[in-house]
C-alpha positions in Angstrom: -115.2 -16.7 149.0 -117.1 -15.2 146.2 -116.6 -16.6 142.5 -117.7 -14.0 139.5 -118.6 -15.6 136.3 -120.5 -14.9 133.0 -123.5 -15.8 131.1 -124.0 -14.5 127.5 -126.8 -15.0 126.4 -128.3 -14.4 122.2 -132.1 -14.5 121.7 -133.5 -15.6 118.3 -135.9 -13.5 116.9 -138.6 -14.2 114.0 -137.7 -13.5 110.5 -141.2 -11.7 110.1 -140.4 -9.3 112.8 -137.1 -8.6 111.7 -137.9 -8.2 108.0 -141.1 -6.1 108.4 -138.9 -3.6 110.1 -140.8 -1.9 113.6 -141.3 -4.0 116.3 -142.8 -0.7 118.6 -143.8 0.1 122.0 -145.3 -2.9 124.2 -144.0 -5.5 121.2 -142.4 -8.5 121.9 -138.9 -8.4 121.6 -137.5 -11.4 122.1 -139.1 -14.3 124.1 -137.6 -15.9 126.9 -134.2 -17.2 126.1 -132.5 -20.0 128.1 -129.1 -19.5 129.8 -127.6 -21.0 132.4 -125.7 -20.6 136.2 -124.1 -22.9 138.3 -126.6 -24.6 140.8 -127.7 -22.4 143.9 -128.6 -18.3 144.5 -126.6 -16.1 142.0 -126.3 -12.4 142.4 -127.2 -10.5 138.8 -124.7 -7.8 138.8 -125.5 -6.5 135.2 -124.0 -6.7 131.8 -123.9 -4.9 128.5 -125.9 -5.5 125.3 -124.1 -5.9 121.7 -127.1 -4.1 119.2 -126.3 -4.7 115.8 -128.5 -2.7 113.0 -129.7 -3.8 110.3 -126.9 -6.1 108.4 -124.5 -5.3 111.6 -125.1 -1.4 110.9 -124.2 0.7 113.9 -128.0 1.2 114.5 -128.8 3.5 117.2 -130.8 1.5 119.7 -134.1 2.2 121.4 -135.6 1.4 124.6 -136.5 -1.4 126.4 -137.3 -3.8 129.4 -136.2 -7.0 130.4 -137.2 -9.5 132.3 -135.6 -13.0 134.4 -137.7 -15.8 134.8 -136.6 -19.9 136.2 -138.7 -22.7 135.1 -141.4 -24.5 136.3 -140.4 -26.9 138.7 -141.2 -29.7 136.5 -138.3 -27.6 134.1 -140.5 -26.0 132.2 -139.4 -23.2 130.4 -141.6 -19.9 130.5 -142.9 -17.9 127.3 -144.0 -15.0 125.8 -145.7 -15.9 122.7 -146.8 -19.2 121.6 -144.3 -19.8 119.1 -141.8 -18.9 122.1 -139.5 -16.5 119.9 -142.4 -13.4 119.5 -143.0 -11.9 116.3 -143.8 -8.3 114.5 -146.9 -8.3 115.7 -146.6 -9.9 118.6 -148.8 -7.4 122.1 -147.9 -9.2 125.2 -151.1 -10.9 125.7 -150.1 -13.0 127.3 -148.1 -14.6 130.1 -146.9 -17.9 131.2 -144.3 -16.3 133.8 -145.7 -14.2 135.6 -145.1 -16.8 138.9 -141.4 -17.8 137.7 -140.0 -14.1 136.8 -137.1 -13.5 138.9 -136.6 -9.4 138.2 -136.8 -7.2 135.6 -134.8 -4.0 135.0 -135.1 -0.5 132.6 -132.5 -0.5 129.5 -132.6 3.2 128.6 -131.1 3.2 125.6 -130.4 7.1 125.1 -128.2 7.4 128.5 -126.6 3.6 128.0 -125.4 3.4 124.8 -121.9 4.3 123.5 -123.6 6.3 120.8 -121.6 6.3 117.3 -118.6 5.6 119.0 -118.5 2.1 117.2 -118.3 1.9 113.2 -120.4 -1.6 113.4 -122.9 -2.6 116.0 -123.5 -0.7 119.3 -122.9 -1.6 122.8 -125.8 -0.8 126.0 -124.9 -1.2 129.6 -127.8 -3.3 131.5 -128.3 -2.3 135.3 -129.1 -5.3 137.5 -132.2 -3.2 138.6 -133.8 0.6 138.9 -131.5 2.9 137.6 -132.5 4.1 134.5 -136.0 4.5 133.8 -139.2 6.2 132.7 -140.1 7.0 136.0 -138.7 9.9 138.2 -139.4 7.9 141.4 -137.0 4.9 139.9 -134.0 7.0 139.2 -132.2 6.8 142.1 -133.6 2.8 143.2 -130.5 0.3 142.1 -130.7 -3.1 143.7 -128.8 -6.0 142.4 -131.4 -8.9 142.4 -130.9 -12.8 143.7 -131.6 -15.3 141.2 -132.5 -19.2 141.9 -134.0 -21.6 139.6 -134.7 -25.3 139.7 -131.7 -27.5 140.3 -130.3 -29.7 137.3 -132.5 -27.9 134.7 -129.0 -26.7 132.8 -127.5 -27.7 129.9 -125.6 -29.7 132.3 -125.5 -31.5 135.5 -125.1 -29.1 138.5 -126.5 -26.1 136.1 -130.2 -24.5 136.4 -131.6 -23.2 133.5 -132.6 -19.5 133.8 -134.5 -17.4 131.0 -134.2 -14.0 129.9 -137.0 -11.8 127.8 -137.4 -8.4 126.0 -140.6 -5.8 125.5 -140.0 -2.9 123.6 -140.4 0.1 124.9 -139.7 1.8 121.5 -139.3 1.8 117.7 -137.0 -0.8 116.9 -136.4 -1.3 113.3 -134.1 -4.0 111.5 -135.7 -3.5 108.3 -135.1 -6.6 105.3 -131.6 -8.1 105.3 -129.8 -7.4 101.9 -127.7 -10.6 102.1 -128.6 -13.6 99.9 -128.0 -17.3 99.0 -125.1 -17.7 96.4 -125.6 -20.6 94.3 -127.6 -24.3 95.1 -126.3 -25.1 99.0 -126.0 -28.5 100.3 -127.1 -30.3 103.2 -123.9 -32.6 103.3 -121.7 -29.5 104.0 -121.6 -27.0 106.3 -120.6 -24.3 103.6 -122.5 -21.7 103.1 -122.1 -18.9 100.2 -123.4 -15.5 100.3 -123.7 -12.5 97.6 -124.3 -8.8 98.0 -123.3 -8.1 101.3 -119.7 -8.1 102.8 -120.3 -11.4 105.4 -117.2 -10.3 107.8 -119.6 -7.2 108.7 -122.8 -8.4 109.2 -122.0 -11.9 110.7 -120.1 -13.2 113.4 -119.7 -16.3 115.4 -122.3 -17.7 117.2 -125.1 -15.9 115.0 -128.5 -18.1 114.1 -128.9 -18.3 110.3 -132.3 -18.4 108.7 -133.8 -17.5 105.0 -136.5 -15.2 104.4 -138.9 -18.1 104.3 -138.0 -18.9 108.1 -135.9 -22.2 107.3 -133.2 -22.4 109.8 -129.6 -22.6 107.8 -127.5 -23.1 110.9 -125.4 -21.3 113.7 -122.1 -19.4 112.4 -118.7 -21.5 113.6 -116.8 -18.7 111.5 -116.6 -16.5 108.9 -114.0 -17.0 106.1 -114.5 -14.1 103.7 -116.7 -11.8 102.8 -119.1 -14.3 100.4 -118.0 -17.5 102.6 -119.4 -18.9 106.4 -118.4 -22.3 108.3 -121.5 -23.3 110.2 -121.1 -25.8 113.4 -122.9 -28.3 111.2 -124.3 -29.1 108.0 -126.6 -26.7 106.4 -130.0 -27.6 108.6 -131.8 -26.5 105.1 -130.7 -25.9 101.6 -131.9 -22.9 101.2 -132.3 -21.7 97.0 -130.2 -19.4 95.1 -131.2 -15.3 96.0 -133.3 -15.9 99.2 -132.5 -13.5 101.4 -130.5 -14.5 104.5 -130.9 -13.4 108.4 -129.4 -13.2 111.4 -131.9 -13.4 114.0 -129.6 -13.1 117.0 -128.8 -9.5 116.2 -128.6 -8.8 120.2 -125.8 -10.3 122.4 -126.2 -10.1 126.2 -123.0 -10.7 128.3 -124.5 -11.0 131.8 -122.4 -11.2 135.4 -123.1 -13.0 138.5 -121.5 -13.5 141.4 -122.1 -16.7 143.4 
């Protein structure tokens, strides 16, 4: 009997790429990002994408494409960019895949979207494969990929890691966050305090935290009130008073399988 079950999935991108503003047509969008499936084949059935503008704005999304990729079979993971998250400026030049990608599929952001039915963020529904697309001859062509990776590569035992990537296919433009450090943080807490921006809109839980001068602050475990976030742990980095703060997962992938 089949079994159904979900991955989701939150790629970090670079605080240069997301403070600069356009990452445009044939940029990196995000780098291959790691998730995880039971051992064995696993049938991609698609998913949807939560696109959150700039400070969780409900930003209306551009194109792109996506591709799956397993590991190496010595478990190593596959990348994009040398720094493996991609940045502004970031061409696809190149590849250290292109023997491990799995499948790739068309997000066409005009005909998938829900538009400004949201007041915060946006939602895009992913095809497995085919469907939307540039090309004419692609319209019609869905097919719902097989995906198998290297045993025991998971998080966990009896899980194989599997990676997912993004190329623009667009204008896709965050522009500078406006939310900023509140006062001297510390490292022995996992407090952190923000000014000028209302926290319980922009963030959620689960969003990577970093300040403008790419120092990782931590991972959101909740937010409390609009000027105060729980982190999982301590604050990674304490960050100075004013420096502009990020969330570089502003894309959430909720992917099903079926096994």
């Amino acid at each position: 009997m089949s079994k159904f079950f979900q991955a989701v999935v939150r790629p970090e991108m670079t605080v240069t790429a997301l403070n600069a503003g356009n990452i445009t047509a044939g940029q990196i969008l995000f780098d291959f990002a790691q998730f995880d499936i039971p051992n064995g084949s696993a049938r991609f059935l698609g998913g949807h994408c939560l696109y959150r503008g700039k400070n969780g704005a409900d930003y209306t999304p551009v194109d792109f494409e996506v591709y799956f990729a397993k590991s190496d079979k010595n478990g190593t993971a596959p990348f994009l960019s040398a720094d493996r998250r991609g940045s502004v400026d970031s061409t696809l030049t190149q590849c250290g895949a292109a023997d491990l990608i799995q499948s790739r599929t068309y997000v066409d952001a005009s005909v998938a979207s829900n538009g400004t039915s949201l007041i915060y963020g946006n939602t895009i529904l992913i095809e497995a494969s085919g469907g939307a697309s540039t090309s004419s001859t692609m319209q019609d062509l869905v097919v719902t990929p097989i995906f198998q990776g290297v045993p025991n590569t998971g998080s966990g035992t009896g899980y194989t890691s599997l990676y997912m990537a993004g190329i623009s296919k667009g204008n896709h433009n965050w522009g500078p966050s406006t939310m900023t450090v509140d006062g001297t943080m510390s490292t022995d807490s996992p407090i952190l305090t923000v000014a000028d921006l209302d926290a319980t809109i922009a963030l959620a839980p689960g969003d990577i935290l970093r300040d403008e001068d790419d120092n990782l602050l931590g991972t959101v475990k909740r937010v409390d009130s609009a000027t105060q976030i729980t982190l999982e742990d301590n604050l990674a980095n304490a960050s100075a008073d004013d420096k502009l703060v990020f969330n570089t997962t502003p894309l959430t992938f909720v992917l099903g399988f079926e096994q």
